[in-house]
C-alpha positions in Angstrom: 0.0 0.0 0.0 1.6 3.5 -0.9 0.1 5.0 2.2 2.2 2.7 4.7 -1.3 2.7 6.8 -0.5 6.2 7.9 -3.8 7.5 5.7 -6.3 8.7 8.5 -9.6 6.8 8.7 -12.3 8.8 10.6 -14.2 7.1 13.7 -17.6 8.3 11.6 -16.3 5.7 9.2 -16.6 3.0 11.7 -19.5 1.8 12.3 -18.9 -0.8 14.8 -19.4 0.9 18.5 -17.2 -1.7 20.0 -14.5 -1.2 17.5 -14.8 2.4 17.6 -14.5 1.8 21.3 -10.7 0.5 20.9 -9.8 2.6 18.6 -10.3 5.6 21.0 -6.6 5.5 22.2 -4.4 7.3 19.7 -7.0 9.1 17.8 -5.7 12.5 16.3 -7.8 15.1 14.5 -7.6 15.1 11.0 -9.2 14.9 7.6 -10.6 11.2 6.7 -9.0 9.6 3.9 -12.2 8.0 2.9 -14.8 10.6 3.3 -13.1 13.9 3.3 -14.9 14.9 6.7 -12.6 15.7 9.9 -13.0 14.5 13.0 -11.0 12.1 15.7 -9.5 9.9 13.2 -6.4 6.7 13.3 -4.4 5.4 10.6 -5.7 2.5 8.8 -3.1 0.6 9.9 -4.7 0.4 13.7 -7.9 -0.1 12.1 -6.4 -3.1 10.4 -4.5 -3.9 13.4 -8.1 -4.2 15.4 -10.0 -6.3 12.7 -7.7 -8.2 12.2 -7.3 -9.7 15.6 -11.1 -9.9 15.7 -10.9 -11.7 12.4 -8.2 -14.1 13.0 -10.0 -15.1 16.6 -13.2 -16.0 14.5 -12.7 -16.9 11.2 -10.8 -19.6 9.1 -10.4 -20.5 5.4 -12.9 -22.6 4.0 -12.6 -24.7 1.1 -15.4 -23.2 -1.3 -15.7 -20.7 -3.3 -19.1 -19.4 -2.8 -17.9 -18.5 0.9 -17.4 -14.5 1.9 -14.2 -12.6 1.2 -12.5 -11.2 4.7 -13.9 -7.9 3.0 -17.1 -8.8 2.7 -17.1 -10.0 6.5 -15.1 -6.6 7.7 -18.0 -4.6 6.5 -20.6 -7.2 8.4 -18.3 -7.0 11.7 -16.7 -3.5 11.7 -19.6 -1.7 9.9 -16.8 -0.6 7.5 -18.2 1.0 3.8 -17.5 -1.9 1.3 -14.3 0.6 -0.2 -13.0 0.8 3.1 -13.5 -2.7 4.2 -11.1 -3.7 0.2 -8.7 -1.3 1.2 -8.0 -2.7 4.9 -8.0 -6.2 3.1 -5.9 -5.0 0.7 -3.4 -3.6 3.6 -3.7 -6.5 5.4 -2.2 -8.8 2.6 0.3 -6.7 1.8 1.5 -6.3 5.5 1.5 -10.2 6.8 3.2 -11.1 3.7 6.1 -9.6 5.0 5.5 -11.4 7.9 4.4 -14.8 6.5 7.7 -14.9 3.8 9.9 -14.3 6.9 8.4 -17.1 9.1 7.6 -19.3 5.8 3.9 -19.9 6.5 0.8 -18.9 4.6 -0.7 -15.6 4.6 -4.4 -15.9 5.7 -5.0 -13.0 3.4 -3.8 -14.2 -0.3 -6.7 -16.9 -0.1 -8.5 -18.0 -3.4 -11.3 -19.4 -1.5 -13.6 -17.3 1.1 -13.8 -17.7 5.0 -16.0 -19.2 7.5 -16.9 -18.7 11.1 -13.9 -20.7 13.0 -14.9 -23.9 15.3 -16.8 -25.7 12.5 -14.6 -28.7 11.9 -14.5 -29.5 8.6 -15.6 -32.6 8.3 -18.7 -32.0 9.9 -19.3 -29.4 7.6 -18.7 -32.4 4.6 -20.8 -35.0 6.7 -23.9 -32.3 7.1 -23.7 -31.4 3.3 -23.3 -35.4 2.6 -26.8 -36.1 5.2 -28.3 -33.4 3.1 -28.0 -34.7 -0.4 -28.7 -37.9 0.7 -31.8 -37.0 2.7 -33.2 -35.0 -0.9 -32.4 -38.6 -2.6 -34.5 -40.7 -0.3 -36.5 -38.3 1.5 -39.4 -35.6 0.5 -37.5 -33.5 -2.0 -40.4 -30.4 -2.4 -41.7 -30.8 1.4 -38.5 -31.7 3.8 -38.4 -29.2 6.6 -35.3 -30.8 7.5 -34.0 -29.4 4.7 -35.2 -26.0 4.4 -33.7 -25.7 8.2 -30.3 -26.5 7.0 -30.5 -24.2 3.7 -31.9 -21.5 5.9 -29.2 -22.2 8.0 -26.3 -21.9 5.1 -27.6 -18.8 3.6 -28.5 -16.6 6.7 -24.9 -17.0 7.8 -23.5 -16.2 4.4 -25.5 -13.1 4.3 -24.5 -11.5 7.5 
């Protein structure tokens, strides 16, 4: 990132009390590099810094495609604009690669996959997808409310 994380990301742009919260310490007045407004603001890199020990607490890589970006789930969890939330993303990667080359181990940001919420193992995600298709085979396909539960299920949590 050219900036370094030094650009100044305003506490309006946060929309996350919590975060907002933590990110009280070290605020300085100046102009928002993503709205133009000026307030209490603290460079991107703390904002990054902040998400992204929330993030890596909660969320793990998944294996398909069809699963959120960390973007996607930075503006669902910090309340960050969609710009925003690429950008911090976009620092992110950039940073930990650094990091990642130096202690030879993968960066959790250049992913070609999406994310899910942590502490689903992942063969119990397989075996409850494998239950599902076979209960559509042998089972009520049109009137299974076991069914619609579990699809419910799946896409509320990917739209959060």
């Amino acid at each position: 990132m050219s900036d370094g994380g030094e650009a100044p990301i305003c506490l309006a742009c946060v929309g996350d009390p919590h975060l907002r919260a933590r990110l009280l310490t070290g605020v300085r007045h100046a102009t928002c590099d993503e709205c133009g407004e000026d307030g209490a603001a603290v460079p991107l890199a703390r904002l990054a810094e902040e998400i992204d020990g929330a993030f890596q607490d909660h969320f793990e890589l998944t294996p398909y495609e069809q699963s959120p970006s960390a973007a996607d789930i930075f503006v669902r969890i910090a309340g960050l604009a969609p710009d925003l939330a690429w950008r911090v993303e976009d620092y992110l990667r950039e940073t930990l690669e650094k990091v990642a080359e130096r202690e030879d181990r993968p960066n959790l940001y250049d992913y070609s996959t999406g994310f899910a919420p942590a502490g689903t193992p992942l063969f119990w995600q397989h075996a409850r997808w494998d239950r599902f298709c076979a209960m559509l085979r042998t089972n009520g396909r049109y009137f299974n409310r076991e069914a619609e539960t579990w699809l419910d299920e799946v896409l509320i949590a990917t739209e959060k």
